[in-house]
C-alpha angles and dihedrals in degrees: 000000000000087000093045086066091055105119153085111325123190119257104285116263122206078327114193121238141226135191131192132174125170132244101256101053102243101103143031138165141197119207130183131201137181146189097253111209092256094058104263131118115256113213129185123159108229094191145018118174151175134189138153075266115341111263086241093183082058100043099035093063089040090058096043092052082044087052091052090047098063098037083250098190106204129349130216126203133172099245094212092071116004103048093104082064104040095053082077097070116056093216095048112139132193110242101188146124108015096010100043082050086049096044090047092056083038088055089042093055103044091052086059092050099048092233088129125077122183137180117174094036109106080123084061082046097049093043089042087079095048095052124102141185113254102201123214131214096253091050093260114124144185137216107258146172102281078198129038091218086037104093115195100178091145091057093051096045088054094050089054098042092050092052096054095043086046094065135082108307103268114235115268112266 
């Protein structure tokens, strides 16, 4: 299903951003994603990168004047892990618990239906192998590392991305 969204995707529009590092340091990754104007969701990774760890007061000022840029309209990390990084956007919020495990389902969903497109995300593709489904008491689950050395930042920042540009169209700033 993931393969079936490759393709040409619109310029993005007010698109929404997610960041992701992981908890070692080594790796982070910035996806955006956008409301497309047939109704899909547009995806395109604007960074993937490593480091021994990550220079994160380089990369933190690159990717803001990257979200400007691009007229990103709001951003989402995971605080346990990604807070260093998202210090670095004003309108950063956590996405995490509850609503990670409902933007997961909500990824998951919009991959079947072929409401995503995506072009720029072989990183998504890559991590997409290594993700599970880490199952909670009450049958909800969340998108999760299948291996503890395996990162799949890319992954994350797309579920994330995808959930905020799902939603309702935020008001213009």
């Amino acid at each position: 299903a993931w393969q079936r969204g490759r393709g040409p995707v619109e310029p993005p529009r007010r698109p929404m951003l997610a960041v992701s590092m992981d908890v070692t340091g080594t790796r982070a990754s910035a996806v955006i994603a956008w409301q497309q104007s047939d109704g899909t969701v547009g995806l395109r990774v604007v960074a993937d990168v490593t480091g021994n760890p990550i220079d994160v007061d380089r990369l933190g000022p690159d990717l803001r004047k990257l979200a400007i840029r691009l007229g990103v309209s709001r951003v989402a990390f995971d605080p346990w892990d990604t807070a260093d990084l998202a210090r670095y956007f004003t309108t950063a919020k956590p996405l995490t618990g509850r609503d990670f495990a409902a933007a997961s389902e909500n990824f998951v969903r919009i991959v079947d239906t072929g409401r995503l497109r995506w072009a720029d995300a072989e990183p998504v593709t890559n991590d997409l192998a290594w993700t599970a489904r880490k199952p909670h008491e009450n049958g909800s689950w969340q998108a999760s590392k299948a291996k503890d050395d395996r990162p799949i930042t890319a992954a994350l920042a797309a579920i994330r991305a995808v959930w905020l540009a799902s939603g309702p169209k935020p008001a213009i700033p």
